[in-house]
C-alpha positions as CSV (number, residue, x, y, z in Angstrom):
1,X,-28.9,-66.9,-5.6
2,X,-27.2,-66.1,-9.1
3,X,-30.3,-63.6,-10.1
4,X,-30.5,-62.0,-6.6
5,X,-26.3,-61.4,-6.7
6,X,-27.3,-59.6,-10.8
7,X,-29.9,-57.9,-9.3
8,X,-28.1,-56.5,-6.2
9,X,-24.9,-55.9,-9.0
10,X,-27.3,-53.6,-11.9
11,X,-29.0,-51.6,-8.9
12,X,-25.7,-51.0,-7.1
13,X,-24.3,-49.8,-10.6
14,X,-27.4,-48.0,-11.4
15,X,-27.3,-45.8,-8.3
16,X,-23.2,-44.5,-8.9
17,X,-24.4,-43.4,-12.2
18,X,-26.7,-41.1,-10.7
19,X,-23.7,-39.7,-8.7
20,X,-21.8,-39.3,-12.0
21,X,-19.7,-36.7,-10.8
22,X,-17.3,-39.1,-9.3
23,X,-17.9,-42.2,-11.2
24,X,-16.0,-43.4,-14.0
25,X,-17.2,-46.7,-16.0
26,X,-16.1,-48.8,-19.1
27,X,-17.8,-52.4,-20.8
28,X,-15.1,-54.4,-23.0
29,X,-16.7,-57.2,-24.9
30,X,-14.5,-60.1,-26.4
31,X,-14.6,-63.0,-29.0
32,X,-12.5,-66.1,-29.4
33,X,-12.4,-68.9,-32.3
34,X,-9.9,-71.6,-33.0
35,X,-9.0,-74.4,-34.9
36,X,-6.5,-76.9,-34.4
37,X,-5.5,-80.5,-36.1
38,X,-5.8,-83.0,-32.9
39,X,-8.4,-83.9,-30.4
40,X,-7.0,-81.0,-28.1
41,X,-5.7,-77.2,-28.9
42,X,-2.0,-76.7,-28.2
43,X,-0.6,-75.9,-24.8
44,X,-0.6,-72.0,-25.3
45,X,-4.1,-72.2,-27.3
46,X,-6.1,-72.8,-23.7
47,X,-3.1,-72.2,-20.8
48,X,-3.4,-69.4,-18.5
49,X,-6.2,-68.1,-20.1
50,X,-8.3,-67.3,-16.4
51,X,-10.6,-70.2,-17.4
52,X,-11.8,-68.7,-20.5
53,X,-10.9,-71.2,-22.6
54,X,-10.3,-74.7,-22.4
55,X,-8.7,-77.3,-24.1
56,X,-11.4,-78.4,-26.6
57,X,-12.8,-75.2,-26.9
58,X,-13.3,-74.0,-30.7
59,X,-16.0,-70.6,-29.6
60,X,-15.6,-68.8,-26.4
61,X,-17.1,-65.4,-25.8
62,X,-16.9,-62.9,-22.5
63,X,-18.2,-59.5,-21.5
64,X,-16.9,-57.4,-18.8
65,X,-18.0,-54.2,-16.7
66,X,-16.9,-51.8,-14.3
67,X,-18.0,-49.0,-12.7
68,X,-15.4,-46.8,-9.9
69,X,-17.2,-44.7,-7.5
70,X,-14.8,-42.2,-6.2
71,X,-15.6,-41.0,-2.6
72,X,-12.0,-39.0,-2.4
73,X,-8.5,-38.6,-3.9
74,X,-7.1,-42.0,-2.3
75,X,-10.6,-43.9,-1.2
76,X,-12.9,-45.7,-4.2
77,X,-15.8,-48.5,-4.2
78,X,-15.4,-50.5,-7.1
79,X,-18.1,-52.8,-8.8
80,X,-17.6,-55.5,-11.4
81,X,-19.4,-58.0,-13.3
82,X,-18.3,-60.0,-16.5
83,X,-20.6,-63.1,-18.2
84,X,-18.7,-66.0,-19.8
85,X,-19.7,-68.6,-22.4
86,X,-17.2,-71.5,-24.3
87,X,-17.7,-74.4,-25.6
88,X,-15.9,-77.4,-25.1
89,X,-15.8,-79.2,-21.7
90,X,-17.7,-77.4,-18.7
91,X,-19.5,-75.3,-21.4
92,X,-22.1,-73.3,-20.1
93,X,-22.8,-69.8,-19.2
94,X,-21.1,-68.6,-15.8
95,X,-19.5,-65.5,-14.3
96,X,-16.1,-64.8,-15.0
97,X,-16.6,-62.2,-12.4
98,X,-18.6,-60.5,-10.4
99,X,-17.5,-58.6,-7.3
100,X,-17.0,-55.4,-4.8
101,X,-14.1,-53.8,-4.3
102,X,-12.9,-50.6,-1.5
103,X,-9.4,-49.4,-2.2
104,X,-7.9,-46.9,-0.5
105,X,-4.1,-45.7,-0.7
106,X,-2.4,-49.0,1.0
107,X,-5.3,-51.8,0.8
108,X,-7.9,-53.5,-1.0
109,X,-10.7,-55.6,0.1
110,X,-12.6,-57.6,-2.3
111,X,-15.5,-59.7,-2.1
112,X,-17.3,-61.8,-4.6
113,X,-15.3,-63.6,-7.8
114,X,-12.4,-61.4,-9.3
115,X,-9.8,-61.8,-11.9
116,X,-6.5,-61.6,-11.1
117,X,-4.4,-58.9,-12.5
118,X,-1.6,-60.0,-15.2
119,X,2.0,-59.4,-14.4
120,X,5.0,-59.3,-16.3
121,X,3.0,-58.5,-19.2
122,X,1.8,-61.7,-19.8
123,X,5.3,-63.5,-20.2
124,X,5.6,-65.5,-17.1
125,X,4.4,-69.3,-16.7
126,X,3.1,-68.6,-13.3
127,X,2.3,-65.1,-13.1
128,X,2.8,-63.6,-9.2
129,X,3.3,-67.1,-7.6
130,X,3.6,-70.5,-8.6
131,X,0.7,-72.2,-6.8
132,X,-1.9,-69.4,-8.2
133,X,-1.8,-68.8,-11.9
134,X,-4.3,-67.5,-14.4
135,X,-5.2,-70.8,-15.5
136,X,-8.5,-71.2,-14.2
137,X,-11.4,-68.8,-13.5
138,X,-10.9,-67.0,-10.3
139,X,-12.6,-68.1,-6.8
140,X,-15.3,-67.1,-5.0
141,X,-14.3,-65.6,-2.0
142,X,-13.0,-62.9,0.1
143,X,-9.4,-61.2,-0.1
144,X,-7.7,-58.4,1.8
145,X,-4.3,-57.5,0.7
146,X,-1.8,-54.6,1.2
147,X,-2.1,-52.3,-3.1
148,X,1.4,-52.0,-2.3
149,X,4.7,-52.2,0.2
150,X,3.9,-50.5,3.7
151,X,6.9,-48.7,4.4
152,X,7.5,-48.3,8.7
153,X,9.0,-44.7,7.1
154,X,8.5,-42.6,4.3
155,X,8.5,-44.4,1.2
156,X,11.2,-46.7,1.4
157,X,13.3,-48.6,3.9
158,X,11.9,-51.2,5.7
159,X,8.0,-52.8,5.0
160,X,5.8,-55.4,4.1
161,X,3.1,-56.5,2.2
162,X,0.1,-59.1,3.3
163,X,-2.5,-60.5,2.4
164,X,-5.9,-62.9,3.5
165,X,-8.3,-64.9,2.0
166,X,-11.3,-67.1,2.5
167,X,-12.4,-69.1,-1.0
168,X,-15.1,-71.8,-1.9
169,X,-14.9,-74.2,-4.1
170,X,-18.5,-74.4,-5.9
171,X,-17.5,-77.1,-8.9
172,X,-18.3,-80.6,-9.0
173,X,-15.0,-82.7,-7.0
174,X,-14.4,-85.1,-4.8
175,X,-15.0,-83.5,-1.9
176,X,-18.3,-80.9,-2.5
177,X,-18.5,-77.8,-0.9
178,X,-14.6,-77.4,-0.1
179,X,-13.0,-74.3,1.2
180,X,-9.8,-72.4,0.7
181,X,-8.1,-70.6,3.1
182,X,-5.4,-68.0,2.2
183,X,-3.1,-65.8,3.6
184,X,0.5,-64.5,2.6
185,X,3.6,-62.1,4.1
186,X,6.3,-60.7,3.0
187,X,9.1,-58.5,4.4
188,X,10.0,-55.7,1.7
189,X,13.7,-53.5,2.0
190,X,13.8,-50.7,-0.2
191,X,16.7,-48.6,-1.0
192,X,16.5,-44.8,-1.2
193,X,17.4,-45.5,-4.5
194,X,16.4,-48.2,-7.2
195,X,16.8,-51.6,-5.4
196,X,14.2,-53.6,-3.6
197,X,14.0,-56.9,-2.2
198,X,11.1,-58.7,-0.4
199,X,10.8,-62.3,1.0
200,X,8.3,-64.4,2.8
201,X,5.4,-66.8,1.7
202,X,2.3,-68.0,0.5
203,X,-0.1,-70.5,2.2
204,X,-3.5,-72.2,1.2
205,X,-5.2,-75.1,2.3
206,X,-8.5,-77.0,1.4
207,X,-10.6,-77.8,4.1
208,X,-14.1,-78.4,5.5
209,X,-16.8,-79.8,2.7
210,X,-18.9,-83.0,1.9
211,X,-16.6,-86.4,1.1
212,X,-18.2,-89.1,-0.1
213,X,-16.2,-91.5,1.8
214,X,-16.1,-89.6,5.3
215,X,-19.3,-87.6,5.2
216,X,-19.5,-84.2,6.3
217,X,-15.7,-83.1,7.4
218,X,-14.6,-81.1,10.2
219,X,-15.9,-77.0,9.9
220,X,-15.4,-75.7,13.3
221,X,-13.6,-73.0,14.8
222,X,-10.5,-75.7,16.2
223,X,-10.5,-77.0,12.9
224,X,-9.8,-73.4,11.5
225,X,-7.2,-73.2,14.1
226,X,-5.5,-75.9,13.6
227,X,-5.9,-75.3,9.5
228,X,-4.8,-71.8,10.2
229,X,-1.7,-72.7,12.3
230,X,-1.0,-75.9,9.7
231,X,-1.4,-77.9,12.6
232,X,-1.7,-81.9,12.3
233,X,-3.8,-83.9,13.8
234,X,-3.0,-87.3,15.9
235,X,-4.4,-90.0,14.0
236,X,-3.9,-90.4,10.0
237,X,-7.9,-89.3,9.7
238,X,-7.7,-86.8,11.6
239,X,-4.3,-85.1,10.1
240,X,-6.5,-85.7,6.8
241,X,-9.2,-83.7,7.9
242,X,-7.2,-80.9,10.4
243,X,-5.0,-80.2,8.3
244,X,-6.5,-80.4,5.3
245,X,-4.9,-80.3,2.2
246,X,-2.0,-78.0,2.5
247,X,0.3,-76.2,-0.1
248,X,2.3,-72.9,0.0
249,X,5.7,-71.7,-0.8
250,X,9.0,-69.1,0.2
251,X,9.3,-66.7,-2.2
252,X,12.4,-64.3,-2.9
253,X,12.1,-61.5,-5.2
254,X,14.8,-58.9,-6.0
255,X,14.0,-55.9,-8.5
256,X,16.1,-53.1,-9.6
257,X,16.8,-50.6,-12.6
258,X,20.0,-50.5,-14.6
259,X,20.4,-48.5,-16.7
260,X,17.3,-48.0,-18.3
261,X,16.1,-51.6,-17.6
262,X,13.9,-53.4,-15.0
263,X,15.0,-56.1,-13.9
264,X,14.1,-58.5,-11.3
265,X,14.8,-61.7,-10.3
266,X,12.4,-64.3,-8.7
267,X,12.2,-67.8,-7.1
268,X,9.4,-69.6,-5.2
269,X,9.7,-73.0,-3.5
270,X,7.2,-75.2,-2.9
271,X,5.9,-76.7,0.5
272,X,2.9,-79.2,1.0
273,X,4.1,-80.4,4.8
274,X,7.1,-80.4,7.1
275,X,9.7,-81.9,4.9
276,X,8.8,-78.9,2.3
277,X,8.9,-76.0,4.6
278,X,12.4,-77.4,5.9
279,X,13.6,-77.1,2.4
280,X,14.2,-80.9,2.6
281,X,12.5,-80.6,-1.3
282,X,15.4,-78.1,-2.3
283,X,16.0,-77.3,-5.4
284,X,12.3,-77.5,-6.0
285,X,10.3,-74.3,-7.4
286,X,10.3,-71.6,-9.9
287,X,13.2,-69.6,-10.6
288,X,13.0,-66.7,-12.9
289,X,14.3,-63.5,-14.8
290,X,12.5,-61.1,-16.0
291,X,13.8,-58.1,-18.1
292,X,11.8,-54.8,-19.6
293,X,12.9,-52.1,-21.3
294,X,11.5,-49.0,-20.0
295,X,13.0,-46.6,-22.5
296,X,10.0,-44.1,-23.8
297,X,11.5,-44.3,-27.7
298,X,12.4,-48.1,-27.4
299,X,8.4,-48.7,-27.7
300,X,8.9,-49.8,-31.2
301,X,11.8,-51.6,-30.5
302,X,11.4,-55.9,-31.6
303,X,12.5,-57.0,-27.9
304,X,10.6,-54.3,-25.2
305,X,10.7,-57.7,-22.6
306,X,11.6,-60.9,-22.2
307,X,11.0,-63.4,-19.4
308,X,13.0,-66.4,-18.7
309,X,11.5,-69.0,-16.2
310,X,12.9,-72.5,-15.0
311,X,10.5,-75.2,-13.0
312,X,12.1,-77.9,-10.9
313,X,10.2,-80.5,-9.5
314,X,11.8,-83.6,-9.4
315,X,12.7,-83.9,-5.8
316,X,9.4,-84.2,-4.0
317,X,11.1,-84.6,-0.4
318,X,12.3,-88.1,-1.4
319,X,14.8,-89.8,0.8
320,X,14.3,-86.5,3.6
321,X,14.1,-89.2,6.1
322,X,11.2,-87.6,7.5
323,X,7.5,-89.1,8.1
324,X,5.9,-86.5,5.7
325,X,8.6,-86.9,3.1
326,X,7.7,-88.1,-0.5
327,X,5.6,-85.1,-1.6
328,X,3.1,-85.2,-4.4
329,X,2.3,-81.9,-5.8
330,X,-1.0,-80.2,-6.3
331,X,-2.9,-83.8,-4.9
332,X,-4.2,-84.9,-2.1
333,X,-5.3,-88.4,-0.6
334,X,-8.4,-87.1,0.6
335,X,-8.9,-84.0,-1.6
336,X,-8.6,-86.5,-4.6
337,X,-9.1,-83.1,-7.0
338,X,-6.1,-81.7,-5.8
339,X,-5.4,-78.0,-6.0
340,X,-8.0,-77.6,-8.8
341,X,-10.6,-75.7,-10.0
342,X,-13.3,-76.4,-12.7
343,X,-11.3,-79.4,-13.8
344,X,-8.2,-76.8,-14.2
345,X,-5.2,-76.6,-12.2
346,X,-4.8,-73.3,-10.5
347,X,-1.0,-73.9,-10.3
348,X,1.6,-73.4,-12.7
349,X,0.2,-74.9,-16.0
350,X,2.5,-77.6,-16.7
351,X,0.9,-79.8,-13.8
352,X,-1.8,-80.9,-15.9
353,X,-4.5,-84.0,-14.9
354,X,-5.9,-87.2,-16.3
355,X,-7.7,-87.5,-19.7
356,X,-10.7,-88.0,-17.3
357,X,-9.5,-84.8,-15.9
358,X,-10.5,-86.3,-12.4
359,X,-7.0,-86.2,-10.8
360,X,-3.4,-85.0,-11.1
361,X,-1.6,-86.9,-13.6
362,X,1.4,-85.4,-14.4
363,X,3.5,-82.9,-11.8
364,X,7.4,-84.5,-11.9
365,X,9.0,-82.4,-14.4
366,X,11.1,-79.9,-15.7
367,X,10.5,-77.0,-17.7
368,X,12.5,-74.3,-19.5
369,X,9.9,-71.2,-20.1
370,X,10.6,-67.9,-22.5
371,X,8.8,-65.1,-23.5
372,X,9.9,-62.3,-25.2
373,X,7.1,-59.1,-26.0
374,X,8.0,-56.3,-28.3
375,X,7.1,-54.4,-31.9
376,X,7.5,-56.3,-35.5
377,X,7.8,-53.8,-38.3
378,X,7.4,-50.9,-36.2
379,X,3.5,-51.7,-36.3
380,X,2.2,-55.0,-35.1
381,X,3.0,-55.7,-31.1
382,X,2.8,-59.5,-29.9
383,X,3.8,-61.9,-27.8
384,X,6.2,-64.8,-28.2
385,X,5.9,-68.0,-25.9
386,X,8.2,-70.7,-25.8
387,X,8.0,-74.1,-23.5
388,X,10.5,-76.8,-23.3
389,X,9.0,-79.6,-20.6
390,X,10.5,-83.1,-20.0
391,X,7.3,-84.9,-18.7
392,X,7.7,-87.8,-15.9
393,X,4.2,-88.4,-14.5
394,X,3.1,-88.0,-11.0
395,X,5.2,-89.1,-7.9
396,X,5.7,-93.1,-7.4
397,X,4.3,-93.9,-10.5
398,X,6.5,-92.5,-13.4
399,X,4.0,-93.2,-16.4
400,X,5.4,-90.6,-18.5
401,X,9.0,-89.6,-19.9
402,X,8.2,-87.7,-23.2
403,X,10.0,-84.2,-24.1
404,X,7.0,-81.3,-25.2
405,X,8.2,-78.3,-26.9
406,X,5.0,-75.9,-26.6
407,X,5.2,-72.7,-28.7
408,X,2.5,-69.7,-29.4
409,X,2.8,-66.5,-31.0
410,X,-0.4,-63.7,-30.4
411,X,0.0,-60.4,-33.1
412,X,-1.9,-57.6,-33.0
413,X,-3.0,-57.0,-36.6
414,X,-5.5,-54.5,-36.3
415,X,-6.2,-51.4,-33.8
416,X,-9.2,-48.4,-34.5
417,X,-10.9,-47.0,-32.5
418,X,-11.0,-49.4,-29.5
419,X,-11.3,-52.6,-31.7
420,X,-8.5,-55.0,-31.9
421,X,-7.3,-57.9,-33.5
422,X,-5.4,-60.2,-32.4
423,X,-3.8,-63.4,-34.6
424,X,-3.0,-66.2,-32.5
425,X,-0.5,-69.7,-33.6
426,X,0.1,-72.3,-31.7
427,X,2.0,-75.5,-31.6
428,X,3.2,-78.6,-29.7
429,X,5.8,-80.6,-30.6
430,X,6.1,-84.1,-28.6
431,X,8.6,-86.9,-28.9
432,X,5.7,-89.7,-28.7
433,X,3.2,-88.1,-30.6
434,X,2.4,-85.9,-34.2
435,X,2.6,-82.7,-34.0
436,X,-0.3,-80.3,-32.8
437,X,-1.0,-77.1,-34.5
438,X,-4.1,-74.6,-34.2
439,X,-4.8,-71.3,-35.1
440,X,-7.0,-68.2,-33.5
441,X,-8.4,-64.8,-33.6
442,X,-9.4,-63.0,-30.9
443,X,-12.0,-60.0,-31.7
444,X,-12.2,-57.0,-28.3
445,X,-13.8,-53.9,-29.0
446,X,-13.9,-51.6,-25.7
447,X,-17.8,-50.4,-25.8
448,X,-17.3,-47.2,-23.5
């Protein structure tokens, strides 16, 4: 299957560079080494890095290429494929991606395995949402989504934005052979000037697949339905397997430019059933700030950006007086792997798992998240990440309380001719345990 999904890949890529005319192409080829002093790198080290990395990684290594066939001024077919090795646990040589893409001036329809793109230039926890970060390689799959806001007239007022998804879940887990089903909206006002605001929601849920302890689960087109709809069933099985294992959130973002800033402001709350999507959870969720300087001449500047992110998750619906109250993030009863992916949580980072990396361990906490980006010296750009978490364990059984301060620093020392070098530190700092350091240097040289 893998060979016959190259094969089909090289020929399709091989044919658009006979129509040169209207293709454009690039290959980017990357290197990774670290050290650290405990059995694990620091936070920073192996977070968020879309799976390329992991937490006792000390090699990693990943090519990437693209080619963008051009059929008009707004319409393109774009092809993909990237091959990924790390040490470490899961090592092995996979895909990082490997996909088809048709944009077009308002949509984009992708199938096969894609990276996500990185927003807020790198500085945010959670990137776009807080149940889908870059911490885990992407999912195979199919996803339409809106490029940008669909205005109802001209280029501002009233819109939206959309998107839908269908995913599998291909690694070894409880349940083999899962699925993911996606789909998001929001409503978007833009002023005729610099102000926007959107709001509206995100929504996945596990379903279908092989459990060991119920055999075969439910796959049909009522079972979609009800999945789709978040529907429950009647008995406790059968809301197990109809509804499958259920988690989205509300999200509220306002953006705007003063002066010569861009700011916006961003919060995301977290729903797993019907005490969650009545805000009976509240204040649960993300909550963020993010501010860049878009000045042309401030490019050297120490400070260009600077992100500043709070994540709440205390409440879990306890006490809602409901019969789905008493959340547990990220994990599931029957989907005992929870909203993971290759032993990685696809969340926000700071839910982590087990050290058999089995399960959710640890998703009652709060954390305080900053990152700043800018120029030191006039000449070296990096990256400044800084995490204050108090730890708690996971819901009904509070096995933790210890305080993390997580910091990491990436420099760029060197840049010629497409080749950079980055520097990376990183540390954790925990109130029951020494101190983790480690060290890396990451080598990417753009190949054409």
């Amino acid at each position: 299957m893998k060979s016959a999904r190259i094969f089909f890949l090289l020929s399709f890529l091989l044919y658009l560079k006979a129509s040169s005319q209207n293709l454009q192409y690039s290959l980017e080829a990357t290197a990774f080494g670290n050290v650290y002093s405990q059995e694990e790198s620091p936070f920073w080290i192996h977070s968020n890095k879309r799976g390329r990395v992991n937490e006792t990684s000390n090699l990693s290594g990943w090519i990437n290429g693209k080619a963008i066939y051009a059929f008009s001024e707004n319409a393109s077919l774009e092809v993909g494929m990237g091959i990924l090795y790390h040490d470490g646990y899961n090592s092995s040589l996979k895909f990082d991606e490997s996909y088809v893409s048709f944009l077009n001036s308002w949509i984009e329809i992708t199938a096969g395995r894609k990276q996500k793109e990185e927003l807020y230039l790198g500085l945010s926890a959670s990137n776009e949402n807080i149940l889908w970060s870059l911490n885990a390689r992407p999912l195979l799959g199919f996803l339409a989504k809106t490029k940008d806001p669909v205005f109802l007239f001209n280029d501002y007022g009233l819109g939206f934005t959309a998107s839908f998804g269908e995913y599998f879940l291909d690694d070894e887990r409880f349940v083999q052979n899962a699925r993911v089903h996606h789909k998001s909206f929001n409503f978007v006002y833009k002023s005729a000037g610099n102000f926007q605001v959107s709001a509206g929601l995100q929504h996945y849920v596990q379903w279908a697949g092989v459990s060991l302890e119920f055999g075969e689960l439910s796959n049909d087109f009522q079972s979609y339905l009800k999945i789709f709809l978040g529907m429950q069933g009647d008995s406790e099985q059968e809301a197990e397997n109809a509804e499958g294992n259920q988690i989205g959130s509300y999200e509220v973002k306002l953006k705007t430019e003063i002066s010569e800033y861009r700011v916006e402001l961003i919060y995301n709350h977290f729903f797993e059933d019907g005490s969650g999507r009545m805000l009976f959870n509240t204040p649960d969720g993300r909550y963020g700030l993010f501010i860049e300087d878009t000045y042309k001449l401030s490019e050297n500047n120490w400070v260009k950006a600077l992100m500043y992110e709070l994540y709440y998750t205390l409440d879990q619906s306890e006490g809602s007086g409901t019969t789905d109250g008493d959340d547990n993030y990220f994990s599931h009863n029957l989907y005992k792997s929870g909203w993971t992916y290759e032993n990685r949580i696809i969340g926000i980072p700071f839910i982590t798992m087990n050290d058999e990396r089995s399960k959710v361990y640890n998703n009652t906490l709060v954390a305080h998240h900053l990152g700043i980006k800018g120029m030191a010296f006039n000449s070296y750009p990096y990256r400044l990440l800084n995490s204050y978490r108090i730890n708690y364990g996971y819901k009904g059984n509070d096995v933790l309380d210890n305080k993390i301060l997580s910091s990491f620093l990436e420099v760029e020392v060197y840049s010629l001719n497409d080749f950079h070098i980055n520097i990376q530190i990183g540390a954790d700092f925990i109130s029951d345990a020494p101190a983790n350091l480690g060290a890396g240097i990451l080598l990417t040289k753009k190949i054409y």
